[in-house]
C-alpha positions, 0 to 999 in steps of 0.5 A: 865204235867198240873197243874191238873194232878201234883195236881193229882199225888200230893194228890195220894202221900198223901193219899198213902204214909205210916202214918208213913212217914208223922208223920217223914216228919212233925216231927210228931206223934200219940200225935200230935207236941211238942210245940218246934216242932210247932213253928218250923213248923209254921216258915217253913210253917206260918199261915193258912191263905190266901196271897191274892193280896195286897190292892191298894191305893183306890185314886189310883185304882179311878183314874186308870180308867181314862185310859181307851180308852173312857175316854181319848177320852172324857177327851180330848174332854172336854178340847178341848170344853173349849179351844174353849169356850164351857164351858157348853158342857165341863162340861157335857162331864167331868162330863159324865167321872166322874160319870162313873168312880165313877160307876165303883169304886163303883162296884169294890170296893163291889167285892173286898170284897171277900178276906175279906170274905174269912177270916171271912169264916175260922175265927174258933177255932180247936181242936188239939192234941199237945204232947197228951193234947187235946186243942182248937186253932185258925184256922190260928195257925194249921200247917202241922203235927198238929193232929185234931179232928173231930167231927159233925159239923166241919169244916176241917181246913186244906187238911187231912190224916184222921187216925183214924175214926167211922161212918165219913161222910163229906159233900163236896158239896161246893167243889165237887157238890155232894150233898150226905155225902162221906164216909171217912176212915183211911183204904186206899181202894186198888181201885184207885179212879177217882177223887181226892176228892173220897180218902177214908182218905182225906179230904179237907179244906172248907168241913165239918163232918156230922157225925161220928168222928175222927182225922186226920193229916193235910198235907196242909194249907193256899196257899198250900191247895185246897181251898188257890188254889181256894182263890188265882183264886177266888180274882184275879183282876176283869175280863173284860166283853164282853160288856167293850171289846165292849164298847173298840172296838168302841172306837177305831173305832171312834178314827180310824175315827176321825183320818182320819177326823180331819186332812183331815178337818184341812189341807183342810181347812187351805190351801184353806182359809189360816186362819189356826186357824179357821181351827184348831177350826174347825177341833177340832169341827169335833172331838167333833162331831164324839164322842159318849160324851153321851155314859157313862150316856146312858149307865149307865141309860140303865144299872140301869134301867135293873138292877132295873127291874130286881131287881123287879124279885128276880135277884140283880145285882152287876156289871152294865155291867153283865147286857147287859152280860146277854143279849148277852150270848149263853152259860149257864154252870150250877151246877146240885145240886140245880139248875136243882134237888130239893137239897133234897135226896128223897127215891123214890123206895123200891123194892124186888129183882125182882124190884116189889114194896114192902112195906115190904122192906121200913118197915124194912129200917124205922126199921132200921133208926130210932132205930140205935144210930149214927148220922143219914146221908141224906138217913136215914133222907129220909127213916125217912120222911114217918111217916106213916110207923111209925105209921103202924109199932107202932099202934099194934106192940111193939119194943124193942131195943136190940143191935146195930152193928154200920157201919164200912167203911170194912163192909159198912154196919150197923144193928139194932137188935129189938125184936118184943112184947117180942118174937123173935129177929130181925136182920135188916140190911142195906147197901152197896149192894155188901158187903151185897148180900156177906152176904146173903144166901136168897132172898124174892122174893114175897111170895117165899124164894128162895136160893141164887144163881150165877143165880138168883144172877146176874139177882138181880144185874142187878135191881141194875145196872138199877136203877144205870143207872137211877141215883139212888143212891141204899142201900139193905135191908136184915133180919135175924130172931134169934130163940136164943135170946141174949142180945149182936150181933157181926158182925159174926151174920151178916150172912145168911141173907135174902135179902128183897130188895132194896131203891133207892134215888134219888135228883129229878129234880124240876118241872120248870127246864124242861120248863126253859131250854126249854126257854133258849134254844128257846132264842138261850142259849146252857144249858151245865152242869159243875158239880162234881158229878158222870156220872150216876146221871148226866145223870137220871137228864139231861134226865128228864129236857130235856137235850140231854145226848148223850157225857157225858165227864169225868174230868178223861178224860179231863184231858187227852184231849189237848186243841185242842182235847176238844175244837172239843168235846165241841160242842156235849158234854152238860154234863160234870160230875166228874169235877175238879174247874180248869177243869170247868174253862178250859172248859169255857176258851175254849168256850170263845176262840171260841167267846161264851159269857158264863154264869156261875152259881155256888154256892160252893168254886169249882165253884170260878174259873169258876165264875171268868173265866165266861163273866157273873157269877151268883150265889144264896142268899144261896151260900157260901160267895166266890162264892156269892162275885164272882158274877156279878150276884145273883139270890134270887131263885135258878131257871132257870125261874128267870134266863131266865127273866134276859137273856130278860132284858139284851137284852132289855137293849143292844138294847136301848144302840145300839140304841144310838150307831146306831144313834149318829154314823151314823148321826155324821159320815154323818155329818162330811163327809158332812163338809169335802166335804163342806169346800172344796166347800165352801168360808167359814166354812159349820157351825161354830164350836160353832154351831157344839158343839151347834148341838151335845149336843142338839142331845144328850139330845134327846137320854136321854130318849131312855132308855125308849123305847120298844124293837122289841119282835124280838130282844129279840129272839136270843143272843144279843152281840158285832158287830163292824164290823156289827155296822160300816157297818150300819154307812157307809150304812146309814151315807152317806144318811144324806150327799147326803141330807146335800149336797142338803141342800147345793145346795138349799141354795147356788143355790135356796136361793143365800145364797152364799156370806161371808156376808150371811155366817151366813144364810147358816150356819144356814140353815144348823145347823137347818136341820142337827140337825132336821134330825138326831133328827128325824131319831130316829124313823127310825133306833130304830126299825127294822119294820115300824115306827108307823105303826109295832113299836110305840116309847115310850112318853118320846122319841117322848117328848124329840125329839119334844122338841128338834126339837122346840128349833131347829126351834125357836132358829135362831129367838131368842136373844140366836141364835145370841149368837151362830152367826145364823140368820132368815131364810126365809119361803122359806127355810121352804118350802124346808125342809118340801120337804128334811126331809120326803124325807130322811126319807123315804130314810133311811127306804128304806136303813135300810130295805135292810140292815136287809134283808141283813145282819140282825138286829144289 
């Protein structure tokens, strides 16, 4: 048996169990605990509070994330960089690592701050019976078997039994996702429900009382309760991204080449030429070559700038990396309440009992909102709004009222009693529609007064049954005029009414989730609703924002399904209704084994698992705190649009980081093949290893503006996420084409130029510094785009600035007092003729390859 169906059978026991066994089990009573007893249970049970995860050293948690497989890597290049004598390209990699680290700490630490949350969301004094004396306590001192009394405006301390009640509604929207009040009772009913928040006397920690009063038992605090359940899920360690799972796995393919490079360099070097530590120097030069050392600061540019952009439209990031999430993610898993529907119960219908619009039939509900004494819930509130019908029903007549039979959870129904300018006494009574049929002998139908019976009784039924199906959520309407006028009603006067007709609510969709969900979806976004309410409701508002509702799967059945079974049902289910937390967290499990990147927005304490469990949690400004603490992602309007904005950005920002990726990987790893084929060639080193550093830190301060750069509107139009394997291929398609014009290099000046000697060493090394640092600078323009340089895409100015600045000091430096500082000389014009051949040549080259390569296997 799961977790899910042991919580099941746990609450079942709880709200079945005889009260008077509870009070035995808690050392209990009617009059609540002694305060002996108290103490004793507190010692069993302790505070009603959260044992979150301890508090880690902050200086500790800091240098954790030294340990990752890219620090390390760029920590080891630093040092190495400094050993060789390269102090300034050692600094910028040391630094590159620390303010990254610094980034992620910061972001970390602001998550962190949902466990602290949690305790100020509960910070509250409660009234509770000890040993019959009413008395006001802390939240954290109620223990099990502690009575409390509820009253409008509560918050439930604790899970409850309720015992004893009147007119009790909570709202467990943060916890279920229904929107509309639950109706609770001490009556246990004798139909099982289907979920275990719909038990009629329970009540659960994190909701709150509409209206009504009562007292209850309390069953479960702290850890034990549902909501210290959420808590604990919600305040885990901070899960990892798809893009830090990227980010890891490139990583590891750089190391695994490095590992084959270095030591093939190394050993090639040292047994041809017999100076083992120049080998050394050079081999490590390599390494540092292959590294991606830029990558952090790239990546945070990229990241912020997203982050900045999308702040511009209503979305605030708090995790840098949830914004490349976005981008990449196929799967949105969304709540209905708020996000698709208005959050606003409206009274869309008031029909007779044929299903024939009726005036009349609104009139006598308005009647009986707004004359009844208890606390009005959110359907009296919808009927209340239409002021014209006040002033229709007031302008020439006058009521008065007489009595009030309040609403009780037996008769579920209530009525107000009026009288009509000083004559006749109406009854009006509204309510639960088969406890209140039950309770009629007439029907209005139009003009005619018809006798109720099995016949025309079912054909009303199904009016009830069609507006249900659409999602209505529907109340009937029934009168009783008095010939015998009498200041007091009972309930036995709540007979032989005339049945007027019905009103049906509904929480409507708003007007900008259709075309957003059409967006999302155009993007390649599978939109799969995750909410608590029931299947009915779901499925009216699904169908009105354009949703496919052909499987609706139940949390009841689930619960029943192995993994293995709901995993085949995922793909043709989009609405998943009366779902439990543990079960919307299940569900993205699932999809995440399939290899989706998902989405989740929520914004209640049910929705903290899922959020937790999401690549990409997103909730809203008004959202309660846990949930908004949860996120890597809040939304200051609650809406699609602003979401689908967020997706665009994300995958603008994605392909600028793969940009860098695609060129600095590549062109390094042409680079260093290059070496490894030339040091067996060659009498001498191809490049000194100051140069190589030289060469690889100039590259890499002409990547510096790629976060500027347009993205091809074509990138933009699918899901954008991790393809190592897809990102090696590119390296061994396209690196390979810088070496075969390296190694035409190499022939050009050993061959043409007669720079084949140890004493023109120096010539030929610059040589080929100067078209190694050229071409891979200048191939930027080629692979950022998957069309035709210049002509389909244009780069951005601060781009083609920075590569042009770079490919100056380039051509300048072998002539400079600086150049010599890094062992290069003059080259002559000849060898400028020959690269003005070699550099278009690859150039064109590569644009032949790449093309071939999207045709062949798509845009990376």
């Amino acid at each position: 048996m799961n977790n899910d169906s042991t919580k099941l059978e746990e609450i079942k026991k709880l709200a079945s169990t005889d009260l008077g066994l509870l009070f035995h089990n808690f050392q209990s009573s009617s009059t609540g605990l002694s305060a002996k007893q108290w103490r004793a249970n507190f010692q069993i049970y302790g505070p009603n509070t959260f044992n979150l995860e301890p508090e880690i050293n902050p200086l500790l948690r800091f240098l954790k994330l030294f340990i990752s497989p890219l620090s390390l890597l760029l920590i080891g290049l630093s040092l190495v960089s400094y050993l060789t004598g390269e102090d300034r390209g050692a600094v910028m990699i040391a630094l590159m690592v620390f303010l990254s680290a610094t980034l992620t700490f910061t972001q970390e630490y602001k998550s962190n701050k949902a466990a602290k949350k949690l305790k100020s969301l509960v910070n509250t004094r409660v009234e509770v019976f000890r040993s019959g004396i009413e008395c006001t306590v802390d939240l954290s001192e109620i223990v099990p078997g502690d009575i409390v009394r509820l009253s409008v405006g509560d918050l439930i301390p604790a899970d409850v039994r309720i015992i004893s009640s009147k007119d009790l509604f909570i709202n467990q929207a943060s916890i279920t996702g229904e929107s509309m009040p639950t109706e609770k009772s001490h009556v246990l009913l004798s139909k099982e429900p289907a979920s275990s928040f719909d038990w009629v006397n329970l009540a659960f920690m994190g909701s709150h009382v509409v209206s009504g009063i009562g007292s209850a038992l309390v069953l479960k605090t702290g850890d034990a309760s549902f909501f210290g359940q959420v808590a604990r899920q919600t305040t885990k360690q901070i899960k990892t991204s798809s893009f830090d799972q990227g980010i890891s796995r490139f990583t590891w393919l750089m190391l695994r080449l490095m590992a084959a490079m270095v030591p093939a360099v190394f050993l090639i070097n040292g047994l041809i030429k017999g100076d083992w530590l120049e080998a050394a120097l050079f081999a490590i030069a390599v390494g540092v070559g292959l590294a991606p050392e830029m990558l952090p600061m790239l990546v945070t540019i990229n990241l912020a700038k997203g982050a900045i952009a999308l702040s511009k439209k209503r979305v605030i990031v708090k995790r840098l990396t949830a914004v490349q999430s976005l981008g990449a993610m196929n799967i949105l898993c969304t709540d209905k309440t708020g996000t698709l529907t208005q959050d606003e119960i409206i009274l869309e219908k008031h029909i007779d009992v044929l299903g024939n619009d009726d005036a009349g039939v609104l009139e006598y509900a308005y009647l009986n909102s707004h004359y009844q004494a208890g606390m009005r819930n959110l359907l009296d509130e919808a009927v209340l709004k239409h002021q014209s019908v006040h002033e229709k029903l007031h302008s020439s007549d006058a009521y008065q009222k007489i009595d009030e039979i309040p609403f009780d959870f037996q008769r579920r129904r209530m009525s107000v009693v009026l009288r009509k300018n000083d004559r006749e006494d109406i009854l009006i009574c509204k309510g639960a529609v088969e406890e209140m049929v039950a309770q009629c002998s007439w029907a209005q139908a139009g003009k005619e007064l018809i006798t109720l019976n099995a016949d025309n009784q079912a054909q009303m039924m199904q009016v009830v049954a069609d507006l249900n199906n659409d999602g209505f959520r529907v109340i009937a309407v029934a009168i009783k005029k008095e010939t015998t006028s009498h200041q007091t009603y009972s309930v036995a006067d709540e007979s032989g009414l005339i049945l007027m007709g019905f009103i049906a609510f509904l929480d409507p969709p708003k007007e900008s989730a259709k075309p957003a969900i059409a967006s999302l979806q155009a993007c390649g976004i599978e939109v799969k609703i995750l909410t608590g309410d029931n299947e009915l409701i779901t499925r009216k508002v699904c169908h009105e924002v354009g949703l496919s509702i052909d499987q609706v799967l139940l949390g009841s059945e689930i619960e029943s399904l192995s993994d293995d079974e709901l995993t085949n049902k995922l793909k043709q289910t989009k609405i998943f209704a009366k779902m439990t937390p543990a079960q919307k967290a299940r569900v993205i499990r699932l999809f995440q084994n399939q290899g989706h990147v998902v989405g989740y927005l929520g914004d209640g304490i049910n929705d903290g698992p899922g959020l937790k469990s999401a690549d990409v949690s997103i909730s809203v400004d008004s959202a309660v705190d846990i949930a908004k603490e949860s996120a890597d992602i809040i939304l200051l309007e609650k809406s699609l649009v602003v979401l689908y904005d967020g997706v665009i950005e994300g995958r603008r920002v994605f392909g600028n980081i793969m940009k860098y990726l695609k060129m600095s990987a590549s062109s390094n790893f042409g680079n260093m093949f290059s070496m490894l084929g030339a040091s067996a060639l060659l009498p001498f080193l191809p490049m000194a290893p100051i140069q190589i550093l030289l060469n690889n830190l100039l590259y890499d301060f002409s990547q510096t503006a790629v976060p500027t750069d347009s993205v091809d509107p074509e990138y933009l139009q699918g899901p954008r996420g991790w393809d190592v394997k897809g990102l090696a291929r590119f390296i061994f398609c396209i690196g390979p084409i810088s070496s075969i014009f390296d190694y035409l290099t190499f022939g050009f000046l050993w061959f043409y130029l007669k720079e084949n000697t140890l004493e023109l060493s120096p010539i030929f090394q610059t040589g080929w510094f100067v078209e190694s640092l050229l071409s891979q600078t200048l191939i930027v323009y080629v692979i950022r785009t998957g069309k035709m340089p210049f002509k389909d895409s244009i780069p951005s100015i601060p781009l083609m600035v920075t590569t042009l600045i770079i490919c100056t000091v380039g051509v300048v430096l072998p002539f400079t007092s600086v150049g010599e500082g890094f062992q290069m000389a003059p080259l002559s014009r000849d060898y400028w003729y020959g690269l003005a051949f070699l550099l278009p040549s690859y150039l064109l080259l590569t644009q032949l390859v790449k093309t071939w390569f999207i045709k062949k296997w798509g845009v990376i």
